[in-house]
PyMOL Python script that loads the backbone (N, CA, C, O; Angstrom):
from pymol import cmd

cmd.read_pdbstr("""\
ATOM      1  N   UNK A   1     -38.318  34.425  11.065  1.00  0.00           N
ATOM      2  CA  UNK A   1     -37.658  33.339  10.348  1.00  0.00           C
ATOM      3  C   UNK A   1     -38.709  32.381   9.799  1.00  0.00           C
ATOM      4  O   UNK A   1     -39.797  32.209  10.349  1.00  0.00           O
ATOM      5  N   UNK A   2     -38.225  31.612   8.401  1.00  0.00           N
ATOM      6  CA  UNK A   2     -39.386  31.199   8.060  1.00  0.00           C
ATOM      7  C   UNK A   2     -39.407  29.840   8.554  1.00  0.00           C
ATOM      8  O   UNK A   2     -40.491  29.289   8.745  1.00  0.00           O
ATOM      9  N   UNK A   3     -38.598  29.400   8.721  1.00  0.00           N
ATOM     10  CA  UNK A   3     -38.196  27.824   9.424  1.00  0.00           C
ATOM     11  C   UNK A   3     -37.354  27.858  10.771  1.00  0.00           C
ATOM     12  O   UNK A   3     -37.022  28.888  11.357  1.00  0.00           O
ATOM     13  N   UNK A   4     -37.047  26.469  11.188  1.00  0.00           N
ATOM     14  CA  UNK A   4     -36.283  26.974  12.347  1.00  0.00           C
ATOM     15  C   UNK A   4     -35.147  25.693  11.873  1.00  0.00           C
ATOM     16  O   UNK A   4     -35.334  24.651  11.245  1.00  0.00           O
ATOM     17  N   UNK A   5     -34.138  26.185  12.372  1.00  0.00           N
ATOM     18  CA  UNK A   5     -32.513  25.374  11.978  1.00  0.00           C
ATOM     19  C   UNK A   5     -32.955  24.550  12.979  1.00  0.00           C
ATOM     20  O   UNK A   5     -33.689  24.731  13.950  1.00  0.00           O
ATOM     21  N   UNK A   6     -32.391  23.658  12.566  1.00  0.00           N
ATOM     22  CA  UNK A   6     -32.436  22.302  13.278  1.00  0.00           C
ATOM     23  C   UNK A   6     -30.743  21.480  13.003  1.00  0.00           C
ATOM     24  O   UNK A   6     -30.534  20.683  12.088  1.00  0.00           O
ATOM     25  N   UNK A   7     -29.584  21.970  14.145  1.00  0.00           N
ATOM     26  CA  UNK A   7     -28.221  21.904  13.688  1.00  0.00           C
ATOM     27  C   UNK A   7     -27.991  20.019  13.899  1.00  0.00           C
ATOM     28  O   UNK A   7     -27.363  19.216  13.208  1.00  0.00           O
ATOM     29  N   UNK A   8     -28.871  19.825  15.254  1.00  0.00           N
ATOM     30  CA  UNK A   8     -28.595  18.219  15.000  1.00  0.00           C
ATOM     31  C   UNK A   8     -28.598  17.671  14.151  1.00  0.00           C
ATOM     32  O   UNK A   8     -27.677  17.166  13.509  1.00  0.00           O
ATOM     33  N   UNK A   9     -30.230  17.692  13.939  1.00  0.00           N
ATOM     34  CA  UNK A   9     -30.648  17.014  12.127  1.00  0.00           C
ATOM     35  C   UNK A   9     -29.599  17.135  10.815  1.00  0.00           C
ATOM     36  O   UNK A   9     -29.219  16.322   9.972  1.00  0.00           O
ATOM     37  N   UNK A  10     -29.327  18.522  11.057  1.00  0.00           N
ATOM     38  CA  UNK A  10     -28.266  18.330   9.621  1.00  0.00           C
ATOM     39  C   UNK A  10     -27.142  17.935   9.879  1.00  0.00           C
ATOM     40  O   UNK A  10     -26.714  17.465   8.824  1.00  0.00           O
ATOM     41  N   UNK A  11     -25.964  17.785  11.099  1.00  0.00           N
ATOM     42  CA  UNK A  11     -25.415  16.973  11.635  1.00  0.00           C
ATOM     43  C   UNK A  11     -25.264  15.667  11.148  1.00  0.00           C
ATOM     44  O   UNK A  11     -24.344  15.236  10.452  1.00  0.00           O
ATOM     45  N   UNK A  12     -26.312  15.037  11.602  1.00  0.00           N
ATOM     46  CA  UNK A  12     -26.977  13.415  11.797  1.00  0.00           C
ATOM     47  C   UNK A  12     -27.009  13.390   9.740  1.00  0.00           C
ATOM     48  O   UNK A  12     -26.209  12.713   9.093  1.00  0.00           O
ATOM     49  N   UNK A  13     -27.865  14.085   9.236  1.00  0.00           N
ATOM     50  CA  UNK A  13     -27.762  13.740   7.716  1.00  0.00           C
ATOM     51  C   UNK A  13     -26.280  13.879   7.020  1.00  0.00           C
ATOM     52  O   UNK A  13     -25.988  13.558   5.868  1.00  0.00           O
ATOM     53  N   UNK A  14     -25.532  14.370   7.895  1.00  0.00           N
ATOM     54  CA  UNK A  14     -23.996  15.236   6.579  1.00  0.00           C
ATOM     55  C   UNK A  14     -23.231  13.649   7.368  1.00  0.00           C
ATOM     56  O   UNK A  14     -22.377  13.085   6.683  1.00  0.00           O
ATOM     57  N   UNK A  15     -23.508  13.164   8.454  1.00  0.00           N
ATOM     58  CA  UNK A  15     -22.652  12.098   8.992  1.00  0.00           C
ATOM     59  C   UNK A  15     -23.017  10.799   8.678  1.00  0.00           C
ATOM     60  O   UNK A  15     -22.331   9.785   8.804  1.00  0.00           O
ATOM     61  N   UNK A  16     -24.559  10.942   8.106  1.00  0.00           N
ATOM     62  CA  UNK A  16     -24.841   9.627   7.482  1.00  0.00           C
ATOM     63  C   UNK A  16     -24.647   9.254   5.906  1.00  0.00           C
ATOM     64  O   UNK A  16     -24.430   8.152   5.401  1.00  0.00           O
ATOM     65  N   UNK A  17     -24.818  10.717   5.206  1.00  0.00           N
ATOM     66  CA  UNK A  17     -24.465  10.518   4.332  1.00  0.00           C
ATOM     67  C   UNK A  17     -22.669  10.058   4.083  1.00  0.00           C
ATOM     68  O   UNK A  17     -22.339   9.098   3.386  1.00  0.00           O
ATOM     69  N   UNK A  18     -21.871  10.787   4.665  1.00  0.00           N
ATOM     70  CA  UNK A  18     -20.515  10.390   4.847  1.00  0.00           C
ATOM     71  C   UNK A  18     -20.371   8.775   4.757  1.00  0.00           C
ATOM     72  O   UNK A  18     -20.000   8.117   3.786  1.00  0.00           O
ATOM     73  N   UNK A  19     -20.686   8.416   5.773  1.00  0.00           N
ATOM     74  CA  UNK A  19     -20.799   6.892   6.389  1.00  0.00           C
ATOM     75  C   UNK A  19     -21.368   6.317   5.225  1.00  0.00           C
ATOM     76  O   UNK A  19     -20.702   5.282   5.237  1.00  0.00           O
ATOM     77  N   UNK A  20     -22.128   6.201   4.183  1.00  0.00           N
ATOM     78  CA  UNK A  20     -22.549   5.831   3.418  1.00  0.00           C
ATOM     79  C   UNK A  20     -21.370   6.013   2.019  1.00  0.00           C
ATOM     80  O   UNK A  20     -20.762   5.165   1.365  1.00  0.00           O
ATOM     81  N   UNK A  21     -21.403   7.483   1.953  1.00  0.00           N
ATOM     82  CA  UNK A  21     -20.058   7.457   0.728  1.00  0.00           C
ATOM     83  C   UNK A  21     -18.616   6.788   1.168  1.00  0.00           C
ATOM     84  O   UNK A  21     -18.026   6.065   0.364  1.00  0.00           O
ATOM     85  N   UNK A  22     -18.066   7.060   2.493  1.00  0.00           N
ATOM     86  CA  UNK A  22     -16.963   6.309   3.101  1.00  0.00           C
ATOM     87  C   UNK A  22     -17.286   4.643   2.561  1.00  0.00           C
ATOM     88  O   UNK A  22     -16.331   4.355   1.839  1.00  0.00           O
ATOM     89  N   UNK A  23     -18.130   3.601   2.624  1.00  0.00           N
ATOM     90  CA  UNK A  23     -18.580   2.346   2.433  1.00  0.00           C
ATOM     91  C   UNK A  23     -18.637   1.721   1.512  1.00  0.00           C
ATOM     92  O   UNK A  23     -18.373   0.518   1.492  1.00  0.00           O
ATOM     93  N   UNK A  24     -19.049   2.498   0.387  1.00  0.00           N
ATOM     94  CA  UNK A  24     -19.072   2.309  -0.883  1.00  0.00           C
ATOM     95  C   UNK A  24     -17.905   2.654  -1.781  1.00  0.00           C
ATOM     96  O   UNK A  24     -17.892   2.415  -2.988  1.00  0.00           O
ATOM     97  N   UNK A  25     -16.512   3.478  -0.825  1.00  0.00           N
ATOM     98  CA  UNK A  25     -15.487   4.020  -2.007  1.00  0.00           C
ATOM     99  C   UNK A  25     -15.142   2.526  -1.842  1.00  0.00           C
ATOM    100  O   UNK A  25     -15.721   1.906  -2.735  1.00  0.00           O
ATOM    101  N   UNK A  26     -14.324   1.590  -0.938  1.00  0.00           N
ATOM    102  CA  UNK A  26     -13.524   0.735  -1.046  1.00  0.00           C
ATOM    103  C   UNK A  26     -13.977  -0.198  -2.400  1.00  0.00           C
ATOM    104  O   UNK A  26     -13.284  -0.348  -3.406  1.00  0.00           O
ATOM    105  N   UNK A  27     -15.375  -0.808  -2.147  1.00  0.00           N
ATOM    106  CA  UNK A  27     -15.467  -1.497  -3.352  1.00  0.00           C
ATOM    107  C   UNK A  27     -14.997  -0.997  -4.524  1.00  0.00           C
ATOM    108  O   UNK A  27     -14.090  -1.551  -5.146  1.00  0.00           O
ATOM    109  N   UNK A  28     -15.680   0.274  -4.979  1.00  0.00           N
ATOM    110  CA  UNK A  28     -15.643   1.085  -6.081  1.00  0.00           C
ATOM    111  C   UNK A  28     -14.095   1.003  -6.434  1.00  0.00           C
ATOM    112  O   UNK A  28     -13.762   0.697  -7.579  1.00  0.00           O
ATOM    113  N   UNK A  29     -13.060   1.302  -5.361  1.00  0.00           N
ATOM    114  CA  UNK A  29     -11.531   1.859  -5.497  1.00  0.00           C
ATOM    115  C   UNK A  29     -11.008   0.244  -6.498  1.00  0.00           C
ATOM    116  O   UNK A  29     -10.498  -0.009  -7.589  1.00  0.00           O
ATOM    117  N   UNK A  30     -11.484  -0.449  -5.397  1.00  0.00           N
ATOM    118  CA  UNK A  30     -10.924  -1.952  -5.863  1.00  0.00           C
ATOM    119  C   UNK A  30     -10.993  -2.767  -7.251  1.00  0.00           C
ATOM    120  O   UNK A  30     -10.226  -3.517  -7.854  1.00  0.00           O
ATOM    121  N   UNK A  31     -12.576  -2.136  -7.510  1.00  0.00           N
ATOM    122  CA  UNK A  31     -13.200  -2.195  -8.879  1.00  0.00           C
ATOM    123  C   UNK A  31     -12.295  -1.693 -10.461  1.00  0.00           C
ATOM    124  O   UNK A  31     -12.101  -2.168 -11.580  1.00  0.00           O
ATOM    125  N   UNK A  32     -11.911  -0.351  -9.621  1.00  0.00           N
ATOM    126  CA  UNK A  32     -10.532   0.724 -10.513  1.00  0.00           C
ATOM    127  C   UNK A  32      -9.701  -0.205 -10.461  1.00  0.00           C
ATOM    128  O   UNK A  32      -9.753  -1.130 -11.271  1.00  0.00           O
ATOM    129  N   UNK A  33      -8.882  -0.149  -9.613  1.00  0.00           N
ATOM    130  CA  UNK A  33      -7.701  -0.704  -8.949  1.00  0.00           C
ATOM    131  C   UNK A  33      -6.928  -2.094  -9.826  1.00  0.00           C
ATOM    132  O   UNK A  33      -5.942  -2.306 -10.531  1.00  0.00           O
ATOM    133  N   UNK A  34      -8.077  -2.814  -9.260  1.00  0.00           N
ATOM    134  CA  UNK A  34      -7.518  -4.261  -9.646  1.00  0.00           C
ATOM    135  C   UNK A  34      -8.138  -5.270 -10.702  1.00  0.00           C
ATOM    136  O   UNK A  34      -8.241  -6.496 -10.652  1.00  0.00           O
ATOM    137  N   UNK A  35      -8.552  -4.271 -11.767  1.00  0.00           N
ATOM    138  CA  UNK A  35      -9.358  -4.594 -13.576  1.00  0.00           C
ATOM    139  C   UNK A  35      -8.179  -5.481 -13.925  1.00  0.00           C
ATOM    140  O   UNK A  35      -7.006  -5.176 -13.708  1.00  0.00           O
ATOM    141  N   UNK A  36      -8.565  -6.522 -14.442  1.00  0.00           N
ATOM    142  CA  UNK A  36      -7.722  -7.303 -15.289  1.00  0.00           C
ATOM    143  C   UNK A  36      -7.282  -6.271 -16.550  1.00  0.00           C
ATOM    144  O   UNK A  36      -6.132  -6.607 -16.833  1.00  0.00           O
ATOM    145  N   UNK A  37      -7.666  -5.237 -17.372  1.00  0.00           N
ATOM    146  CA  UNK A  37      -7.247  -4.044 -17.887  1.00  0.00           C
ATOM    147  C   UNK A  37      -5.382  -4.252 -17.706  1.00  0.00           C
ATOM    148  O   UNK A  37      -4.549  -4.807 -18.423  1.00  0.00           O
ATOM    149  N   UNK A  38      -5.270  -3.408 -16.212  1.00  0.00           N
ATOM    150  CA  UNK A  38      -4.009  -3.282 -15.843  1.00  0.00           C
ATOM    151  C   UNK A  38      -2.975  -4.289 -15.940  1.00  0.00           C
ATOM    152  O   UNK A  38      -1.843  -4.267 -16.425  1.00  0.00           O
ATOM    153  N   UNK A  39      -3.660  -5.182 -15.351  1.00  0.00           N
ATOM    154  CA  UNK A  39      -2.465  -6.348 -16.041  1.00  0.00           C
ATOM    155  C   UNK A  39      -2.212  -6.833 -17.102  1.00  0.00           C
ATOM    156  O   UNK A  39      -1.085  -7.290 -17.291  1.00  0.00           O
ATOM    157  N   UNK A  40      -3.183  -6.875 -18.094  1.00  0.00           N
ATOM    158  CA  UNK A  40      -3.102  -7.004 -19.409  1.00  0.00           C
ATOM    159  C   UNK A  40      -1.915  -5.832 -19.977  1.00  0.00           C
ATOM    160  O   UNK A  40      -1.079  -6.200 -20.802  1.00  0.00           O
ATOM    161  N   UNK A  41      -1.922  -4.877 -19.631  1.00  0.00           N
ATOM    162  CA  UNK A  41      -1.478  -3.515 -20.220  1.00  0.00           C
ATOM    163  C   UNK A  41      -0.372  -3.708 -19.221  1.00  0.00           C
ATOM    164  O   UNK A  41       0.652  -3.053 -19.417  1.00  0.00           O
ATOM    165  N   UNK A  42      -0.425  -4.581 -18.085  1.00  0.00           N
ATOM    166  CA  UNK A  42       1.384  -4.270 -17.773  1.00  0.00           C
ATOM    167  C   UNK A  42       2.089  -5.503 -18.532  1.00  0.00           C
ATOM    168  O   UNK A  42       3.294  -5.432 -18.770  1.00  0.00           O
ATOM    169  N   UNK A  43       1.618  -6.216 -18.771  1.00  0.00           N
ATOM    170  CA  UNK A  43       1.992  -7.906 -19.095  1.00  0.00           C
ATOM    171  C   UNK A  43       2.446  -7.449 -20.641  1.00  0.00           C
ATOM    172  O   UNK A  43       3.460  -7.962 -21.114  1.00  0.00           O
ATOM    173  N   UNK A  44       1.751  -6.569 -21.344  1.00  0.00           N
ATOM    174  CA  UNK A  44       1.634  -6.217 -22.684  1.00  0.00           C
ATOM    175  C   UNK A  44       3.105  -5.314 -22.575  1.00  0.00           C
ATOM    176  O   UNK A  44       4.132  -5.696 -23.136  1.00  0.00           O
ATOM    177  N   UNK A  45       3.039  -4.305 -21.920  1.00  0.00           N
ATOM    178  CA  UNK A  45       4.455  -3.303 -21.556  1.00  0.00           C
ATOM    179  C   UNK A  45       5.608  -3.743 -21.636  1.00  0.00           C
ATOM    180  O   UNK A  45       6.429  -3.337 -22.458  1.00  0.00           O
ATOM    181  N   UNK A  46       5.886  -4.918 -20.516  1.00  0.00           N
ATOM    182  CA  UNK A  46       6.761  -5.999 -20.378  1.00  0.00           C
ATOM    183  C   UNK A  46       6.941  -6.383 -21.677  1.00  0.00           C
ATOM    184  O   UNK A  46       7.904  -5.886 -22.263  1.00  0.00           O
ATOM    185  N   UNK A  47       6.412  -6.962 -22.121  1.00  0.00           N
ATOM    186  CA  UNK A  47       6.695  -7.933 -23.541  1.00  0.00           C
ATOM    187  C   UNK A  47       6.938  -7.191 -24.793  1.00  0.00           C
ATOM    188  O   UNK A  47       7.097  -7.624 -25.934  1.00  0.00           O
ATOM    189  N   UNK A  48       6.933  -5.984 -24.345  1.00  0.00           N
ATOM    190  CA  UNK A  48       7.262  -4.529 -25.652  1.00  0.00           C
ATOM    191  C   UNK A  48       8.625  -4.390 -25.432  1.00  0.00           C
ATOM    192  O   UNK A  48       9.566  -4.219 -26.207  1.00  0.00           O
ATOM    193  N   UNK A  49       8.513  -4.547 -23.626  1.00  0.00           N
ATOM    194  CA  UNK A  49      10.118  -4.002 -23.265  1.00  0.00           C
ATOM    195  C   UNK A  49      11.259  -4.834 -23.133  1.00  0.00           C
ATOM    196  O   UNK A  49      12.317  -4.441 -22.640  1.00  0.00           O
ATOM    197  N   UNK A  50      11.027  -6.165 -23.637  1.00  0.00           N
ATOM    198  CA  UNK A  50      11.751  -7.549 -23.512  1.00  0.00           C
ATOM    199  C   UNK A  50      12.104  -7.461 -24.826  1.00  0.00           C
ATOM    200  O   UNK A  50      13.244  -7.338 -25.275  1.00  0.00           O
ATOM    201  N   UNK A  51      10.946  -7.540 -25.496  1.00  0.00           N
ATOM    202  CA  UNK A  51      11.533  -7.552 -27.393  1.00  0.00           C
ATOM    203  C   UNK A  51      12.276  -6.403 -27.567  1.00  0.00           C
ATOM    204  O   UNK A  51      13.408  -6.599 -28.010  1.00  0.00           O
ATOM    205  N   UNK A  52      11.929  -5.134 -27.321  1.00  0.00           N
ATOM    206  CA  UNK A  52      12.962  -4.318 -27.319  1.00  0.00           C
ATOM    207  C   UNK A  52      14.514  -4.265 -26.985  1.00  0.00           C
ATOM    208  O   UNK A  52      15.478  -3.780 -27.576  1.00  0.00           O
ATOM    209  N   UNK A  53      14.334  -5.082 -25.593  1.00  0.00           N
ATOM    210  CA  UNK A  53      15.997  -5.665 -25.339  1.00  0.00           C
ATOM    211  C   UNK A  53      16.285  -6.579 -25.987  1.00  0.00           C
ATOM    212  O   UNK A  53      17.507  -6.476 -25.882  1.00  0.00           O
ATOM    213  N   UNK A  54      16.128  -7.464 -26.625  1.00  0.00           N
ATOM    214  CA  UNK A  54      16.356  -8.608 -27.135  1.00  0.00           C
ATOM    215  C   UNK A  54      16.769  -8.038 -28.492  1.00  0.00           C
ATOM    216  O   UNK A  54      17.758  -8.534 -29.032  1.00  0.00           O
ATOM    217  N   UNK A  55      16.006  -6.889 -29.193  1.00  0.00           N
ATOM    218  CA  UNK A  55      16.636  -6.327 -30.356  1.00  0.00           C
ATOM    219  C   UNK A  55      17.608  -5.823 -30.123  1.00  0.00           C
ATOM    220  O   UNK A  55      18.490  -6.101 -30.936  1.00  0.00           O
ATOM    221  N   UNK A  56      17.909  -5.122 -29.293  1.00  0.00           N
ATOM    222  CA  UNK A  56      19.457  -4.403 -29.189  1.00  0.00           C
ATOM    223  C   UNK A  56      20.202  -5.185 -28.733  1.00  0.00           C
ATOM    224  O   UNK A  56      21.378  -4.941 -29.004  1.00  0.00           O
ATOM    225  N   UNK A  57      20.066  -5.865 -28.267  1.00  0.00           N
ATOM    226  CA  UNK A  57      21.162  -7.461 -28.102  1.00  0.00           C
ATOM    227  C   UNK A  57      21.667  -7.896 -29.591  1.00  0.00           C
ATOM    228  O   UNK A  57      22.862  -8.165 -29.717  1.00  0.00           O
ATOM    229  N   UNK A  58      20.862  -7.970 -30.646  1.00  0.00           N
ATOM    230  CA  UNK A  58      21.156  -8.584 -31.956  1.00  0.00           C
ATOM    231  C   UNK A  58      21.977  -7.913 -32.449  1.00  0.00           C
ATOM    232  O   UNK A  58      22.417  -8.194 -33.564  1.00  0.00           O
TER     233      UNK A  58
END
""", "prot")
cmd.dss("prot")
cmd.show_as("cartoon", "prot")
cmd.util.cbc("prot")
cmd.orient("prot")
């Protein structure tokens, strides 16, 4: 063999790396999540779907 496995070590790296990507989604998610974007574009929706009722009222 040309090396020798070392199962801890890669263990210890696949669990730190984890721990590291696990840490960083929340910000990231929140970043997606809660963009002033979305509310603009729901606030905008709303006010498409109000004038819309308000026309078929007339």
């Amino acid at each position: 063999m040309p090396h020798r496995t070392r199962p801890m070590t890669g263990m210890l790296v696949f669990l730190g790396v984890n721990a590291v990507l696990l840490s960083t989604i929340s910000p990231v998610y929140d970043f997606v999540c809660f963009l002033p974007y979305w509310d603009r574009r729901r606030e905008r929706r709303r006010r498409i779907e109000r004038e819309g009722a308000l026309a078929k009222e007339s």
